[in-house]
C-alpha positions, 0 to 999 in steps of 0.5 A, spaced: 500 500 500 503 506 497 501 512 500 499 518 495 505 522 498 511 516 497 508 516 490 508 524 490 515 524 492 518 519 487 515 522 481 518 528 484 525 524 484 524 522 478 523 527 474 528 530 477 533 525 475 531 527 468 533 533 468 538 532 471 540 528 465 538 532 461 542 538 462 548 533 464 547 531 455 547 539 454 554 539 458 553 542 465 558 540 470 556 537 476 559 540 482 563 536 487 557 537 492 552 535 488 555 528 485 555 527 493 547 528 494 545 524 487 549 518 490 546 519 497 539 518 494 541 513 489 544 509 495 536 511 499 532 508 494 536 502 491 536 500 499 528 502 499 527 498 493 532 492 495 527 492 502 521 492 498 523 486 494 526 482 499 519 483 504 515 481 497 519 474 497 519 473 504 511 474 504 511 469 497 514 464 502 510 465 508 504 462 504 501 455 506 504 450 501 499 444 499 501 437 501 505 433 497 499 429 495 495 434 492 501 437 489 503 431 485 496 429 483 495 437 480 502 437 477 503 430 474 507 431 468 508 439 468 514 441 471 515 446 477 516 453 476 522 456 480 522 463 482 529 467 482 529 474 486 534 479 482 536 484 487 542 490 484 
């Protein structure tokens, strides 16, 4: 559940990060404080987002598991699905 303002704010970041993209294209320099700030913010929202990830798997294998017997009987001759979480 994602509250109206995280949504504002990562847009804003977004967005952000966009023109600052932009202006970097056009050839603008970034001062020595600057490159600080964007490594900051990259490192926040590469954590959230490695949490958020991390919590989703975690709360994928809380779920009940079916018996062994009902399993074999609803996947005979269909293999079984393996689930690789990716984190950068």
């Amino acid at each position: 559940m994602a509250d109206d303002m995280s949504v504002s704010e990562l847009k804003i970041a977004i967005n952000s990060a966009n023109n600052v993209l932009e202006m970097l294209a056009e050839g603008k320099k970034l001062e020595r404080w600057q490159i600080s700030k964007i490594v900051l913010a990259s490192d926040y929202l590469s954590s959230v987002c490695t949490n958020m990830r991390a919590d989703t798997h975690l709360e994928d294998e809380e779920e009940p598991e079916e018996s062994e017997e009902e399993s074999e009987e609803e996947d005979e001759g269909e293999e079984e699905a393996v689930n690789i979480l990716l984190i950068p």
